[in-house]
C-alpha positions in Angstrom: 208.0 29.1 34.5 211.5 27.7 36.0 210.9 27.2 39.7 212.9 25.5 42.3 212.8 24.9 46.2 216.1 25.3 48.0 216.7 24.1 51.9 219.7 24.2 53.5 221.1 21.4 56.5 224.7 21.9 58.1 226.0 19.4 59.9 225.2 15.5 61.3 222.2 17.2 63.7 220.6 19.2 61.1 221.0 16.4 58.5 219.3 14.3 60.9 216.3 17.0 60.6 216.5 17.1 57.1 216.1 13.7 57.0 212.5 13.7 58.6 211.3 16.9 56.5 212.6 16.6 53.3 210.5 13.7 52.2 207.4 16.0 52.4 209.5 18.7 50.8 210.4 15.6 47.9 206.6 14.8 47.9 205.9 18.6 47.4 208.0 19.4 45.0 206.8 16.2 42.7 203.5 17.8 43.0 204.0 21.5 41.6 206.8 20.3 39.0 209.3 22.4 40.5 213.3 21.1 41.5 214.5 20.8 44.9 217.9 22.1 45.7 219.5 21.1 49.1 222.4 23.2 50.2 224.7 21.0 52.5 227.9 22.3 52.6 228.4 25.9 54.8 229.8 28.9 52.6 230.2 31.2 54.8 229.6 31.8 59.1 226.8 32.1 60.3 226.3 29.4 58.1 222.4 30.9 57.7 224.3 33.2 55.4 224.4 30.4 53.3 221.0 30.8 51.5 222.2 34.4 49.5 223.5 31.6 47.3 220.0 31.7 46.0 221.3 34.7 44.4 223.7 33.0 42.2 221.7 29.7 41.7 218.9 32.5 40.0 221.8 33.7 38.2 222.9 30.4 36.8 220.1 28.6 36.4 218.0 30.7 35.0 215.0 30.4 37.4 212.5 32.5 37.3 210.7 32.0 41.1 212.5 30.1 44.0 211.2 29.4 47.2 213.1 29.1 50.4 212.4 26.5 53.5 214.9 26.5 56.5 215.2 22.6 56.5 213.1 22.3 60.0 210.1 22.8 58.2 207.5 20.3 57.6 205.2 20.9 54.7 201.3 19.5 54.7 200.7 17.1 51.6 197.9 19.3 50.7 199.9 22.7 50.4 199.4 24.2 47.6 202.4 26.2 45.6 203.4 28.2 47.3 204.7 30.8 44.6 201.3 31.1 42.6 200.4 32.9 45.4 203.0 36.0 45.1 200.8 38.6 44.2 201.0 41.5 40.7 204.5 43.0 41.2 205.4 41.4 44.1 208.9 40.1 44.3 209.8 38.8 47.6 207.1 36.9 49.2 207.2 36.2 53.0 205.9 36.3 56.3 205.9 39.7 58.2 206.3 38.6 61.8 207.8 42.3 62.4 203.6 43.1 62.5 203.1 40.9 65.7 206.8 40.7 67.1 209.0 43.9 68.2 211.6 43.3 65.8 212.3 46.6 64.2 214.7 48.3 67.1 217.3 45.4 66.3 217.1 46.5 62.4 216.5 49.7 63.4 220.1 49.5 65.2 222.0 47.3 62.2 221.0 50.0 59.9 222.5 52.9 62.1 225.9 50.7 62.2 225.6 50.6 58.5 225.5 54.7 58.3 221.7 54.5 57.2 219.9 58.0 57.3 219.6 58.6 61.4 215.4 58.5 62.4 215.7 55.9 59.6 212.2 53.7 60.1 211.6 49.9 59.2 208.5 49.6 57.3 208.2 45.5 57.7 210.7 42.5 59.3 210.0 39.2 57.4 211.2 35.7 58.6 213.2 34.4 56.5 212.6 30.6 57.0 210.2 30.8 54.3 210.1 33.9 51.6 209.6 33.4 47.5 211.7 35.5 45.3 212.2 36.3 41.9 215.2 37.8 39.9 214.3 41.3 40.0 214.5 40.9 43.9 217.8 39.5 44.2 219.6 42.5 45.5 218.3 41.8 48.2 220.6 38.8 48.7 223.9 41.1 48.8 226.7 39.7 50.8 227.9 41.8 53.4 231.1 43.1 53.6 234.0 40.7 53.4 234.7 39.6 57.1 231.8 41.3 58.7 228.9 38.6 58.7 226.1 40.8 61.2 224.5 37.7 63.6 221.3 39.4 64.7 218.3 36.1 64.3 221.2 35.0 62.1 221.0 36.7 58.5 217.5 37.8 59.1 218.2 40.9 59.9 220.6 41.8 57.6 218.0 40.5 55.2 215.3 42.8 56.1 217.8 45.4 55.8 218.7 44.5 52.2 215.0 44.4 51.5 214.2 48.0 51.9 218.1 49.5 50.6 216.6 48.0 47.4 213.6 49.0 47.6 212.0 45.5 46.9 208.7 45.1 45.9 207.5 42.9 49.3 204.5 41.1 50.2 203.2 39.7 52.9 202.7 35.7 52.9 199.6 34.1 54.9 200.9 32.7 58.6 199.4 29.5 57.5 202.8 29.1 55.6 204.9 29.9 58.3 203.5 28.6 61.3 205.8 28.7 64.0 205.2 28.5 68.0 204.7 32.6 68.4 202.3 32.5 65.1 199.9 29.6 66.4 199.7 31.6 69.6 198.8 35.3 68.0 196.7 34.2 65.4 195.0 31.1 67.1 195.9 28.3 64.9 195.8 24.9 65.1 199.1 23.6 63.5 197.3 20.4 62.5 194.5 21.5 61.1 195.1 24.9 59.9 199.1 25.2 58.8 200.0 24.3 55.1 203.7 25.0 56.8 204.8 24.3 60.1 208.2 25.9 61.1 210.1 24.9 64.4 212.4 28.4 64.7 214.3 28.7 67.8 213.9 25.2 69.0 217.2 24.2 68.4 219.0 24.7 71.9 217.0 21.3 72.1 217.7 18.9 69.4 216.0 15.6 71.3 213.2 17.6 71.9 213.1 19.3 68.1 213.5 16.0 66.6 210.4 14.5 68.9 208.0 17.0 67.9 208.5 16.8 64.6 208.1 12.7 64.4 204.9 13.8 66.2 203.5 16.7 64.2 204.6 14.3 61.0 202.6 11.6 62.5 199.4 13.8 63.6 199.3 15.1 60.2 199.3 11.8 58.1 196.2 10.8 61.0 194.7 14.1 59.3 195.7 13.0 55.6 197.8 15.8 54.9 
């Protein structure tokens, strides 16, 4: 099977991230045999958007699976591959932090400005820092409409919203591969120990600081050997 892992980095102070996670995304990529695709030049605003390239990098390269990492993500050496774990049928893989987090009255409310069915209900809201997805699911990476680029968590939302229009086949992926701050908390993890995946979402309003914890988790984890 045709795999890749795409990340995306925008600008000197997310290059400056990439630069102390992509080695471990390099390392785990060398691993599973799969190819690593960095997306570094913005296509759109909100530059999130970006990743719905996946779409056409399916399209054109003929993979058949590709996982997605938001760039400040740093991945244990002892992860396994990610994708072998999608389950029968499934066809976007992620993590559904809509079952822990209110998340659905903001989806809830981009669908109603969309002309969705009114009472319309969310079944799931996935992060999208880390998901797996295979052709048949790549409706789900529809642009919006020329012009109107919905910034609600970035394209998360408008994500989640794509999702159930097409009726994907969706899956739930184990917090242990998306470990942010708010997952540690709920499910008691210890990001160390326990997280194949650590993900910093919504640290960014301090860079210093973002930058610092990752040199740290980075070095904790080689202490570990992972």
């Amino acid at each position: 099977m045709k795999k890749a892992l795409v990340t995306q980095a925008f600008g000197d102070k997310w290059h400056k991230v990439l630069e102390l996670t992509k080695p471990r995304m390099e390392a785990y990529c060398e691993r599973h045999k799969i190819d690593l695709i960095s997306i570094e030049k913005p296509l759109v605003e909100p530059v999130q958007y970006s990743k719905l390239a996946i779409g056409n990098i399916i399209a054109t390269k003929g993979y058949e699976q590709v996982t997605f990492l938001d760039c400040d993500i740093l991945v244990a050496n002892d992860c396994d591959e990610i994708g072998s774990l999608l389950e029968p049928d499934c066809t976007f893989m992620a993590f559904d932090e809509g079952s822990y987090l209110d998340r659905k009255p903001g989806l809830r409310g981009l669908a109603d400005a969309f002309g969705f069915v009114p009472g319309w209900q969310p079944s799931f809201y996935y992060n999208t820092g880390v998901f797996v997805i295979t052709p048949k699911a790549v409706g789900a990476l529809s642009q919006p409409p020329i012009g109107l680029f919905p910034n609600h968590f970035a394209e998360q939302t408008w994500m989640n919203l794509q999702l159930h229009l097409w009726s994907t086949a969706t899956c739930s992926i184990d917090p242990a591969y998306n470990c942010m701050t708010s997952v540690e908390e709920h499910f008691g993890l210890d990001r160390h120990k326990d997280a194949n995946i650590i993900h910093y979402a919504g640290q960014s309003n301090d860079m210093v600081k973002l930058l610092t914890s990752i040199q740290y988790d980075d070095a904790k984890l080689k202490e570990l050997g992972r």
